[in-house]
N, C-alpha and C positions, 0 to 999 in steps of 0.2 A: 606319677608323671610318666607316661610314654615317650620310650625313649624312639628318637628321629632320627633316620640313617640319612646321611646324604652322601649320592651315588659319585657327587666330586672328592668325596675324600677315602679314605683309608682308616679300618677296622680290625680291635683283634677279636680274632674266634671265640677268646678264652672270655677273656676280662669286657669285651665291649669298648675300650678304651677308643677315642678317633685321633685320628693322624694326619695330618695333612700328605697330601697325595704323594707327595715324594718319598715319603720316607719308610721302609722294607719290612722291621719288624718291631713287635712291641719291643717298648723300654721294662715294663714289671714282667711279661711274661713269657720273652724270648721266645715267639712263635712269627712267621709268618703273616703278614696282616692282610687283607683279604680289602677288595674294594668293593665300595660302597654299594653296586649294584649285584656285588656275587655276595652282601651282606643280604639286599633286599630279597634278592632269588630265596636263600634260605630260610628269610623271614615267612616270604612266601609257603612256601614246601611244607614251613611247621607249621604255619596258621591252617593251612589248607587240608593239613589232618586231625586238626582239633575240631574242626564245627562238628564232628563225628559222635565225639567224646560230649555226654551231657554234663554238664557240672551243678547237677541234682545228684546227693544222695539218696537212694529207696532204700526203705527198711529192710527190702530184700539183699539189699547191697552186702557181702562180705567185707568186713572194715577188721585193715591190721595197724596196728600204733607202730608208730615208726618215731618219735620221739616223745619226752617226758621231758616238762622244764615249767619255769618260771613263765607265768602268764603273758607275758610282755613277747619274752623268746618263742614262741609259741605263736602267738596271733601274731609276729613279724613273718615265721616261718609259713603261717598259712596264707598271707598275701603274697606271699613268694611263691607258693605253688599256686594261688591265683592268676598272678602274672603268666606265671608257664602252662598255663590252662587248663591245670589239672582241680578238682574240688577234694575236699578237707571238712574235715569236725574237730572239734575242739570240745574233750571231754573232761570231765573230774576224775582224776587218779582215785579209786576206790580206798586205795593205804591212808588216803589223807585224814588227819583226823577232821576236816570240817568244819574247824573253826578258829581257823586263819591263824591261829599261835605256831604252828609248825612250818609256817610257811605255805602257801599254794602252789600246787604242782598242778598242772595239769597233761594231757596225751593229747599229740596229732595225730589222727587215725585218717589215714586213704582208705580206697577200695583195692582191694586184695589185686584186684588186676590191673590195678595202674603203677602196682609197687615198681614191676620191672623195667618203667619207664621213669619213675621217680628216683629210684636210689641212686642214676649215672647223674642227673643233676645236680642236686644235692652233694654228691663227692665234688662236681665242680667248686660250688659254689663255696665249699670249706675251703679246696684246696687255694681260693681267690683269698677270699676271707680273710685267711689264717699267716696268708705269704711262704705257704706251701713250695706254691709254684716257683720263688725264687732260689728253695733251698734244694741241693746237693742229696736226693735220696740212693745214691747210688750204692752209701753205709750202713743206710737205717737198719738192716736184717743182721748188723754184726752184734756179736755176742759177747762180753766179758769176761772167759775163763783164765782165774786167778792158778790154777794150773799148768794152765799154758805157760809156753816162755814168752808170747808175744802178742798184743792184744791189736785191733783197729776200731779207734773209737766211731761209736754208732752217729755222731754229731757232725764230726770235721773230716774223716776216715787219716787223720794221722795214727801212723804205726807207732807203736811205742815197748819198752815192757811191762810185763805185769807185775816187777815189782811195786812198778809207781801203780798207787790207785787213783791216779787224779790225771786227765789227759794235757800232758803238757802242753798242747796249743789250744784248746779253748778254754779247758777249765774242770770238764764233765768230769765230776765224781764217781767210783764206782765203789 
């Protein structure tokens, strides 16, 4: 289903979410929300650099796999770089044994030169996905040293010490 902007209401960047015109920023992704005709401008902008881009692969094509999964996860994934107008193959994992007791795997493989354009989407799209965007990374990079006198946990960033191994406000174990 194509999704329909309408230039009376209000849009966010991230998520697509609509809003009625009044109201400033998203609710799930605390950004700015952008209206309907600065949504279509852009729609504009990126359509208008895709007719460029053919969405035929050629056997001369250089093709790198960019994900491994479960057949389902996979053709989801390549309708999604359909949507975003990018084309895709959908290959057999060579390790598999081939005959479906192990499980099927198969590889999304782009064209080597659409990668630098693909991988900023896809980080979107996880970080939508996953409810990324509503959590606090501003602790993710802390580190656990049981040496230390004092730890901040990598989840909630409360301070604590290290003799507890367990972060007394969320739970995280170390």
């Amino acid at each position: 289903m194509k999704f329909r902007i309408d230039p009376e209401l209000k849009y966010c960047p991230q998520c697509n979410d609509e809003y009625r015109a009044d109201i400033t920023e998203c609710a799930s992704c605390s950004v700015e929300l952008l209206s309907g005709t600065q949504m279509l401008e852009i729609e504009e902008r990126k359509n208008s650099c895709c007719p460029s881009r053919s969405m035929d692969i050629h056997p001369d094509d250089e093709l790198v796999d960019i994900r491994k999964g479960a057949v389902l996860e996979i053709k989801q994934a390549q309708a999604f770089l359909k949507r975003e107008g990018f084309p895709s193959l959908v290959a057999g994992d060579k390790k598999s044994c081939g005959k479906g007791c192990c499980g099927t795997e198969v590889l999304l493989r782009v064209r080597r030169s659409d990668i630098e354009e693909i991988l900023p989407i896809f980080q979107r799209e996880h970080i939508v996905n996953t409810g990324l965007h509503e959590h606090d990374m501003n602790y993710v990079d802390a580190v656990f040293n049981p040496s230390s006198g004092e730890a901040t946990c990598p989840a909630c960033g409360c301070c604590f010490t290290t003799q507890n191994r367990t972060c007394p406000d969320c739970g995280l174990c170390f």
